[in-house]
C-alpha positions as CSV (number, residue, x, y, z in Angstrom):
1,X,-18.4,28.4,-30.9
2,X,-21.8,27.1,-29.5
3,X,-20.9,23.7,-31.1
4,X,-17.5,23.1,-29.0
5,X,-19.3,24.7,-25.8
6,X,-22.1,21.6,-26.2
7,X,-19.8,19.5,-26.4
8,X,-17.1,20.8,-23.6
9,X,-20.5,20.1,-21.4
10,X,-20.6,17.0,-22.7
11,X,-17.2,15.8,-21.5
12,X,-17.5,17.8,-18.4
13,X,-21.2,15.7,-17.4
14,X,-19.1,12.1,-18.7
15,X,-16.1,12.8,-16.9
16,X,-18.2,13.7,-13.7
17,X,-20.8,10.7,-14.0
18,X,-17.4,8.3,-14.6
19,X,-15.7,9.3,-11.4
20,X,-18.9,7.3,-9.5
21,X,-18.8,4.0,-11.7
22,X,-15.6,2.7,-10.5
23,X,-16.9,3.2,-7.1
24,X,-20.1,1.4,-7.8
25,X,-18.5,-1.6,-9.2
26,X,-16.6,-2.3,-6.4
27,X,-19.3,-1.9,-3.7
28,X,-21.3,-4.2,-6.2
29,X,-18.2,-6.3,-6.2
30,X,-18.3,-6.8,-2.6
31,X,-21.7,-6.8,-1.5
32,X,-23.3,-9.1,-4.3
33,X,-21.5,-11.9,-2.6
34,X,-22.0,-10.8,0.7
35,X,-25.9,-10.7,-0.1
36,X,-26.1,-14.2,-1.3
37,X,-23.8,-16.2,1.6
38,X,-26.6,-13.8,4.1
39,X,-29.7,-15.3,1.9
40,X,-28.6,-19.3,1.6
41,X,-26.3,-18.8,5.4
42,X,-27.6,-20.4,8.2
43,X,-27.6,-17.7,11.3
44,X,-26.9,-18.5,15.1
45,X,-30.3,-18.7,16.9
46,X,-28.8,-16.6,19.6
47,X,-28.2,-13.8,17.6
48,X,-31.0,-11.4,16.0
49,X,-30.6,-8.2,13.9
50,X,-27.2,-7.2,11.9
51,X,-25.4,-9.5,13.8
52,X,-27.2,-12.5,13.0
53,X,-27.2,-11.6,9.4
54,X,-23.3,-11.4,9.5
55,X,-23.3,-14.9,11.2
56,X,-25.3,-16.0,8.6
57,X,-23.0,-15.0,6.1
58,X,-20.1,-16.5,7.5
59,X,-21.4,-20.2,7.8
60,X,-21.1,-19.9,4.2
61,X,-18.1,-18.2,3.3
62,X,-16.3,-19.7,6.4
63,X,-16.4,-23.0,5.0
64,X,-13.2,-25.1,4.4
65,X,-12.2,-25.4,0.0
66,X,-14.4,-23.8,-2.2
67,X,-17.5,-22.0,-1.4
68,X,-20.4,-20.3,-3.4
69,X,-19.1,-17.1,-2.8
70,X,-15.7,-18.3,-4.5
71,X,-17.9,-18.7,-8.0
72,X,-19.5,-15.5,-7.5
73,X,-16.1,-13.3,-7.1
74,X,-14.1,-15.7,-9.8
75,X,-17.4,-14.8,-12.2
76,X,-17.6,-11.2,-10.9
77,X,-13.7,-10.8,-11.8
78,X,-13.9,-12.3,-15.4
79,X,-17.1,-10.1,-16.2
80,X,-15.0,-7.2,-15.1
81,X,-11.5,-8.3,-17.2
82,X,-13.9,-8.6,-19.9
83,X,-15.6,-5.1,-19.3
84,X,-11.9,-3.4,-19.4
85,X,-10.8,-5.2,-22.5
86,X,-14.4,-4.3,-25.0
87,X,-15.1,-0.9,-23.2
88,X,-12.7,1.2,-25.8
89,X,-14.8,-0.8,-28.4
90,X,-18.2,1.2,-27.4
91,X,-19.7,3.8,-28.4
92,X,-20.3,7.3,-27.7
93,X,-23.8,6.2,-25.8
94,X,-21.5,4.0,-23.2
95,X,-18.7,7.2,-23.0
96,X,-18.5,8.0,-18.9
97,X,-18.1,4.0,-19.2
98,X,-15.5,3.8,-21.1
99,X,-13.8,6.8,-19.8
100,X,-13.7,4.9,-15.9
101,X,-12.4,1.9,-17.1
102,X,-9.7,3.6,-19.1
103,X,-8.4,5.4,-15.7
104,X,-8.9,3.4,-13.2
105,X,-10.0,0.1,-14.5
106,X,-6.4,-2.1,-14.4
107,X,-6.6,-0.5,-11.0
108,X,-9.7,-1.4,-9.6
109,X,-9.1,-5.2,-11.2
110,X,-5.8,-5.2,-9.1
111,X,-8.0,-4.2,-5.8
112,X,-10.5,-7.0,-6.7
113,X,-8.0,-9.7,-7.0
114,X,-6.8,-8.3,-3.7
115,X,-10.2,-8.5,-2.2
116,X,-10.5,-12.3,-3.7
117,X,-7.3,-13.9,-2.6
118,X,-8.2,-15.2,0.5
119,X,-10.9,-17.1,-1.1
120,X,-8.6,-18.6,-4.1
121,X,-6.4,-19.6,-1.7
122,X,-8.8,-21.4,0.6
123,X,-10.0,-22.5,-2.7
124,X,-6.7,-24.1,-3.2
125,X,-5.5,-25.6,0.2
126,X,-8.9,-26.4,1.2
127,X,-9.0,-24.5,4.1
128,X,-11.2,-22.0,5.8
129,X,-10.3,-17.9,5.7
130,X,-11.6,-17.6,9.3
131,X,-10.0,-20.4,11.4
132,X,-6.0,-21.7,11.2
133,X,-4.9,-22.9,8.1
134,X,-2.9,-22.3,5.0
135,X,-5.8,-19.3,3.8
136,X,-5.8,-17.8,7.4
137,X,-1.5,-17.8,7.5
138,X,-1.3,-16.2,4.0
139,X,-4.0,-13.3,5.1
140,X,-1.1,-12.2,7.8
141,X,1.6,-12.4,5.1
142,X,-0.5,-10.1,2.6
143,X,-1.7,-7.8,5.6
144,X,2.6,-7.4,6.1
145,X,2.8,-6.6,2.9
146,X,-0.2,-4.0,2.7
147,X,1.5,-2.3,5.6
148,X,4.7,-2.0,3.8
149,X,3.2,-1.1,0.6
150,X,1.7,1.7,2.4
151,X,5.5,2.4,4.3
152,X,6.8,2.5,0.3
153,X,3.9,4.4,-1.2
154,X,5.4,7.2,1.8
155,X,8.9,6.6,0.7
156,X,8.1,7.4,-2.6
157,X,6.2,10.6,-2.0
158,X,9.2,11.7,-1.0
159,X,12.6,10.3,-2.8
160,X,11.0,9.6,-6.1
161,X,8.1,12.4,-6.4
162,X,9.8,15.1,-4.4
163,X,13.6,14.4,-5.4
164,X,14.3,14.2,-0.8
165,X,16.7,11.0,-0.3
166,X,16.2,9.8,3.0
167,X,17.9,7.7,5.2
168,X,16.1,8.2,8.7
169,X,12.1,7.2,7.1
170,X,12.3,4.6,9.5
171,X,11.7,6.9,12.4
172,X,8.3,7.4,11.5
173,X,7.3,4.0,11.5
174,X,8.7,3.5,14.6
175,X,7.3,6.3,16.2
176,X,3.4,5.7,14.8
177,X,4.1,1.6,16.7
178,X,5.9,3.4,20.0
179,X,3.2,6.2,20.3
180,X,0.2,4.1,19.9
181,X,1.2,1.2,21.9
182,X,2.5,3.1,24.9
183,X,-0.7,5.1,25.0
184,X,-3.0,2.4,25.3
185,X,-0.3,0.3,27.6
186,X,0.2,3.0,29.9
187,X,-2.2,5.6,29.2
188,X,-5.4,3.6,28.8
189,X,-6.4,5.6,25.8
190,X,-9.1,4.4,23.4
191,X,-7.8,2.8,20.0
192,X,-9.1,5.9,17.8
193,X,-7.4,8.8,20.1
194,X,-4.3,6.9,20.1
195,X,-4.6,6.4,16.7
196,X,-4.6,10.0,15.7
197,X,-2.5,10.7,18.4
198,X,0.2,8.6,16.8
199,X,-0.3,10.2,13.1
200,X,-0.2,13.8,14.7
201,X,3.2,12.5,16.1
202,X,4.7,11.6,12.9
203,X,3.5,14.9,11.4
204,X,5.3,16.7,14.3
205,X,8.2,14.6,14.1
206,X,8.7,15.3,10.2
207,X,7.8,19.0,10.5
208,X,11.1,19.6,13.1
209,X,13.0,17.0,10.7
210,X,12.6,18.6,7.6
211,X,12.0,22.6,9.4
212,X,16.1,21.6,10.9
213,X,17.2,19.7,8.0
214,X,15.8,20.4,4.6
215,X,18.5,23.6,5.1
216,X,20.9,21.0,4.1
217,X,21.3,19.4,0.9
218,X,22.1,16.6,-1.1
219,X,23.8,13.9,0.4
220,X,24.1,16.1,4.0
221,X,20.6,15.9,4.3
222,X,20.6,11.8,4.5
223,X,23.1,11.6,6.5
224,X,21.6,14.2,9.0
225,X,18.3,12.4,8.8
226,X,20.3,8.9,9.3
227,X,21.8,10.2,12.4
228,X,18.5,11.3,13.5
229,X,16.4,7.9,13.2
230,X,19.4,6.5,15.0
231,X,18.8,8.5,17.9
232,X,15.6,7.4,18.6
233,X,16.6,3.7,17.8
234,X,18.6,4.0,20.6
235,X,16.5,5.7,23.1
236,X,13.7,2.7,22.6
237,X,16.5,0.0,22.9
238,X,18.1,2.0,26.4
239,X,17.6,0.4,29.9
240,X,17.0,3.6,31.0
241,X,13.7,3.6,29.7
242,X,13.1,0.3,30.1
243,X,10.1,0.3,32.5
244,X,8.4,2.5,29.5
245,X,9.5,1.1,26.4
246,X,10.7,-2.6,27.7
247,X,14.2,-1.6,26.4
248,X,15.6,-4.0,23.5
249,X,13.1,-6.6,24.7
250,X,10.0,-4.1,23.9
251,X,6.5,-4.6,25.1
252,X,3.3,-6.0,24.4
253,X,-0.3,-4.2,24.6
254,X,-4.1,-4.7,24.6
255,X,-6.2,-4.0,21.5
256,X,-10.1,-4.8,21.0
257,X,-11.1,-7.9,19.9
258,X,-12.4,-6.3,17.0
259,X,-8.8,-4.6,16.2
260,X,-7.2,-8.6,17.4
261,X,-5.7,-10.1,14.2
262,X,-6.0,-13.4,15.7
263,X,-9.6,-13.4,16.3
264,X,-10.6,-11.2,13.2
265,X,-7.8,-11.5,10.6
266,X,-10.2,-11.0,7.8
267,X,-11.3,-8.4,8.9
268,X,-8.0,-6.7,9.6
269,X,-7.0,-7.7,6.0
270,X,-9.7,-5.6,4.7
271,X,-9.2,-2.5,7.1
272,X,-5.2,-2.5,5.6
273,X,-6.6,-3.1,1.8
274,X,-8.8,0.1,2.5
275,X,-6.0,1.9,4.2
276,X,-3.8,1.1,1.3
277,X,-6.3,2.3,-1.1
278,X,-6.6,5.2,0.4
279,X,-3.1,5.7,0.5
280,X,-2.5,5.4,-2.8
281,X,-5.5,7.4,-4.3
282,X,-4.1,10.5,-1.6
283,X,-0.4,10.4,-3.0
284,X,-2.3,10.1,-6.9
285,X,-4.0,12.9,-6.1
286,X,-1.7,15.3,-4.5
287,X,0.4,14.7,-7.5
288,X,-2.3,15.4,-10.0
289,X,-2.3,18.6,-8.3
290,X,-0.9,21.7,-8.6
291,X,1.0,20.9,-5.2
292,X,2.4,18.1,-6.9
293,X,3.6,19.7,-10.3
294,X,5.4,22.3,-7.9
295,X,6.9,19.2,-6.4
296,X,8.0,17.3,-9.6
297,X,9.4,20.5,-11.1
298,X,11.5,21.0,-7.4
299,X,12.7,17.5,-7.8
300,X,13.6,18.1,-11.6
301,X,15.5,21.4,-11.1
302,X,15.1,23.1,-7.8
303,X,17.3,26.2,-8.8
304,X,14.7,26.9,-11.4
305,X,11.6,26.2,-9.3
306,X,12.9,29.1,-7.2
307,X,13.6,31.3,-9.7
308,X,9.3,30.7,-11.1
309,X,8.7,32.0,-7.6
310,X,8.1,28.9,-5.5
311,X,9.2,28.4,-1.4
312,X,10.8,24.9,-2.1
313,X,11.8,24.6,1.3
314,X,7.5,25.0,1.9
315,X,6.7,22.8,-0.9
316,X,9.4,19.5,0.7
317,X,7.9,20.3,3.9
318,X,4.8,19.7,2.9
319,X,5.9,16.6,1.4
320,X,7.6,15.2,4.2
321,X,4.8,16.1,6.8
322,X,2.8,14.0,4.7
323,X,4.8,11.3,3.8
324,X,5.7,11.0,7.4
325,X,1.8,10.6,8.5
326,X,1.2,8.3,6.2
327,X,4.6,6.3,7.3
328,X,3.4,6.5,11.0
329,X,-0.1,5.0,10.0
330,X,1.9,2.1,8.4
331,X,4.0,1.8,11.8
332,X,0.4,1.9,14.0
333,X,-1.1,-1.2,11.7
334,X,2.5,-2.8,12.2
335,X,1.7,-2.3,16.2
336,X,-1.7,-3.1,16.1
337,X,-1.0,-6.3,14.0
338,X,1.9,-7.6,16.5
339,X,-0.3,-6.7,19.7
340,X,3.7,-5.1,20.6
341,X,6.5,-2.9,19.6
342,X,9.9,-3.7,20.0
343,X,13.1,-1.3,18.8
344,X,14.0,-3.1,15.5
345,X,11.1,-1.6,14.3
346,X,13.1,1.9,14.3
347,X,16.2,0.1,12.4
348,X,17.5,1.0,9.4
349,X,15.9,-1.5,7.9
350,X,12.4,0.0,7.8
351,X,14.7,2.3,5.8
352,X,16.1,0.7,3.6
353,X,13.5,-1.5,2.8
354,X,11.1,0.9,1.0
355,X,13.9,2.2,-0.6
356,X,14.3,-1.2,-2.8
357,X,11.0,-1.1,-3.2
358,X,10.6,1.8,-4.8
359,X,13.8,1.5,-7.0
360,X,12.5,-2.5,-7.8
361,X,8.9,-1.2,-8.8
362,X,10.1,2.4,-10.4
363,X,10.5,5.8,-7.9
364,X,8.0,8.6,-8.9
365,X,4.9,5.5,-10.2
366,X,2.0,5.8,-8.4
367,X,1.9,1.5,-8.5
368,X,6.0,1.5,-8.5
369,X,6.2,1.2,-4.5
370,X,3.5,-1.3,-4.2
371,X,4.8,-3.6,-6.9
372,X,7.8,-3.6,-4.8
373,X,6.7,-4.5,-1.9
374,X,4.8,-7.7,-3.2
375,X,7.2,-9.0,-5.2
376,X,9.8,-8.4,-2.0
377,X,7.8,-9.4,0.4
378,X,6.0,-12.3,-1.4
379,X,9.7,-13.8,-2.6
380,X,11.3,-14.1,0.6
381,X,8.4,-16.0,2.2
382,X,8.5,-18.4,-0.9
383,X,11.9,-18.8,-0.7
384,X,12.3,-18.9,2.8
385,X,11.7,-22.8,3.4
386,X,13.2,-23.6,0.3
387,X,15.9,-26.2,-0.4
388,X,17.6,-27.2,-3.3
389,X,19.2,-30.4,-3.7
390,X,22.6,-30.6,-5.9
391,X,24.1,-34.3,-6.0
392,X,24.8,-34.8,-2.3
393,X,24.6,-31.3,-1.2
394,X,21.5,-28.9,0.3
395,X,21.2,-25.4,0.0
396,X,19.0,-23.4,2.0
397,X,17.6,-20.7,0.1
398,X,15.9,-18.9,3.6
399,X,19.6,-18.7,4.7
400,X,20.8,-17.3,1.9
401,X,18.1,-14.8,1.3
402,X,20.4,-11.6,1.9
403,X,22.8,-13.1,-1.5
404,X,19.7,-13.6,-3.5
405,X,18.2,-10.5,-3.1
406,X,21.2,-8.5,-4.2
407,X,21.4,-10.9,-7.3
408,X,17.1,-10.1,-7.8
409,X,18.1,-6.6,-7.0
410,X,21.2,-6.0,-9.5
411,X,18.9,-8.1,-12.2
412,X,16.0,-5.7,-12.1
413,X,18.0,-2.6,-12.4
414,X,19.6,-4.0,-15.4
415,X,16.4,-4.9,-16.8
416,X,14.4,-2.2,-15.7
417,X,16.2,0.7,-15.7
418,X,13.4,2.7,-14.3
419,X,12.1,0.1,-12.4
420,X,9.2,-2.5,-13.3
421,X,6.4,-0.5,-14.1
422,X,8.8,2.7,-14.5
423,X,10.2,1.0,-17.8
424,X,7.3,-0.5,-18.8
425,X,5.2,2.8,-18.9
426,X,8.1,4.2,-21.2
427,X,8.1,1.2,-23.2
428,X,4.8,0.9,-23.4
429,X,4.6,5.0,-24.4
430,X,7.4,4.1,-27.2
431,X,5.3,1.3,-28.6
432,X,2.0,3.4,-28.9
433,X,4.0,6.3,-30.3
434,X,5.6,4.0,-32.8
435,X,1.9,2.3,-33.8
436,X,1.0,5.7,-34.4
437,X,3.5,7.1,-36.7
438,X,3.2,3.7,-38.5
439,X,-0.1,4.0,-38.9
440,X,0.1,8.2,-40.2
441,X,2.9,6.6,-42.6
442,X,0.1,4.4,-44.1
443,X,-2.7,7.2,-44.2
């Protein structure tokens, strides 16, 4: 008895000394490099304290091609592959280690390639990730697709965690774009109140949604939430309105320079990594929780859920406030990004969209939606200047891209039932199980 309490200790002191190493790897990850381009930079006279330590750093890592820094992270990355791959191989002395990696490793690898890709590709095109160039054009594509990673992480919460098909998400998007452009246009208010100003909207909006229409079931429920997002699609796009919301034409407004993607992309890149991050470690853990069982076993058999004793109609509600927050965050980078709003940003598109996403990467993964929306994203802006040549005759792809996603689409849900990383957790489940019972028949 004394024995397995020692050693329920022990776990309990690993498992809370490993939730801090992933952590400190990644700030190590970022500020090792950081350090060195502020040692060997050259800093602007003009400038003294913090800020002439950051324009120190960026002489170096500015730089057109490759830089120092671009060594540091490509070594920083292969120490840390390497680290992920040996660490079941240590022992008991290295165990909160090994118990980190195991977790979270693949996934904090995935945020550090993130982290590095503005650096490869300036690497590669031998251009600079501050000024215009083939680095600085590819940081807005990936920032488009953080934002709609986050949109589909939202999506998810709710169609593939919670069992809610939606086909009105799109209205809080729309809404978190509309309500923080319009405050600072015509209000004047400071980025951060209209900032949580627009989240608190999207909550509101998703608390009368799903308090009116999580009553109704099923396929009546989509449908009512369709007909809702339409509604507001058309009030932004109304002449009515149009000296507040510039009708179907939209509106531009003012952000700070620090907030301006075209005089601190970088930067913006990294505030939507972190956002993203955040996003997806939230939805991980409400799922890990006992909020998020009640939800899966809603999702799986509501009937019975109710019978246990649980308010479903609570429980979704809490899901859809949520996952329309988080939505309405992905619509106020969206704003802040364009520096405007315009209606289509209420269209059913925004709808659809993280819906093949999440069906493309696998509905109810926590890395499902976000596989999705790279490999959506990402494909249409390879293959939207594409042309093929066959004999005499030229066939642009970026015209066609409507016909080949449907073939991309219909190919993936043939092979991957359960979408990408949906089948390949099962498979990859049915291969371990397998090794195991192979290796009991040998015992």
């Amino acid at each position: 008895m004394e024995l397995s309490r020692a050693m329920s200790a022990v776990h309990h002191t690993d498992h809370k000394r490993s939730r801090w190493i992933n952590p400190v790897l990644l700030l190590l990850f970022v500020v090792i490099p950081y350090l060195f381009a502020v040692v060997t930079g050259t800093a602007d006279p003009e400038l003294s304290g913090l800020k002439a330590w950051h324009s120190a750093a960026e002489s170096v890592y500015c730089a057109k091609g490759v830089t120092t820094v671009s060594y540091i992270l490509l070594v920083e990355l292969i120490l840390v592959f390497v680290a992920i791959i040996i660490s079941p191989l240590l022992g008991e002395r290295f165990r909160a280690f090994t118990t980190a990696l195991k977790h979270n490793g693949w996934h904090m690898l995935a945020l550090m390639i993130l982290i590095t890709i503005p650096f490869f590709i300036a690497w590669k095109t031998e251009s600079s990730i501050c000024t215009r160039g083939k680095a600085f054009f590819w940081e807005s594509v990936f920032i488009d697709v953080f934002i709609l990673s986050i949109l589909a992480i939202s999506y998810n919460l709710l169609f593939g965690f919670s069992g809610v098909l939606s086909f009105g998400h799109a209205v809080f998007f729309g809404m978190g774009a509309y309500t923080v452009g319009l405050l600072m246009l015509h209000l004047a208010w400071p980025w951060w109140l209209a900032v949580i100003s627009a989240l608190i909207v999207g909550a509101l909006i998703a608390l009368f949604k799903g308090y009116v229409g999580l009553r109704i079931r099923g396929l009546y429920f989509a449908i009512f939430t369709l007909a809702f997002a339409e509604i507001f699609f058309m009030l932004a796009g109304n002449r009515i309105m149009v000296d507040i919301t510039g009708a179907e034409d939209g509106f531009t407004f003012p952000v700070p320079d620090w907030l301006n993607i075209t005089k601190n992309r970088l930067f913006y890149y990294y505030m939507v990594l972190l956002i993203l991050a955040i996003a997806f470690l939230l939805v991980r853990r409400l799922m890990n929780s006992p909020t998020g069982r009640v939800l899966i076993a809603m999702r799986d058999n509501e009937d019975r859920a109710q019978m246990i004793g649980y308010n479903t109609f609570r429980f979704q509600l809490i899901a859809l406030i949520i996952g329309g927050a988080l939505a309405s965050g992905a619509g106020v980078l969206r704003g802040l990004a364009l520096k405007g709003v315009s209606p289509n940003v209420l269209g059913i598109n925004f709808t659809m969209d993280p819906l093949l996403m999440t069906l493309m990467g696998g509905a109810a993964t926590f890395a499902g939606p976000v596989v999705g929306a790279f490999g959506l994203r990402l494909m249409e802006q390879l293959l939207r200047d594409t042309i093929i040549t066959v004999g005499q005759t030229e066939v642009n792809i970026g015209e066609q891209w409507s016909l080949i996603l449907g073939v991309v689409f219909i190919i993936i849900v043939l092979a991957f039932p359960q979408g990408i990383v949906g089948t390949w957790q099962t498979r990859g489940l049915n291969t371990r199980a397998g090794w195991r019972r192979l290796l009991k028949r040998g015992d």
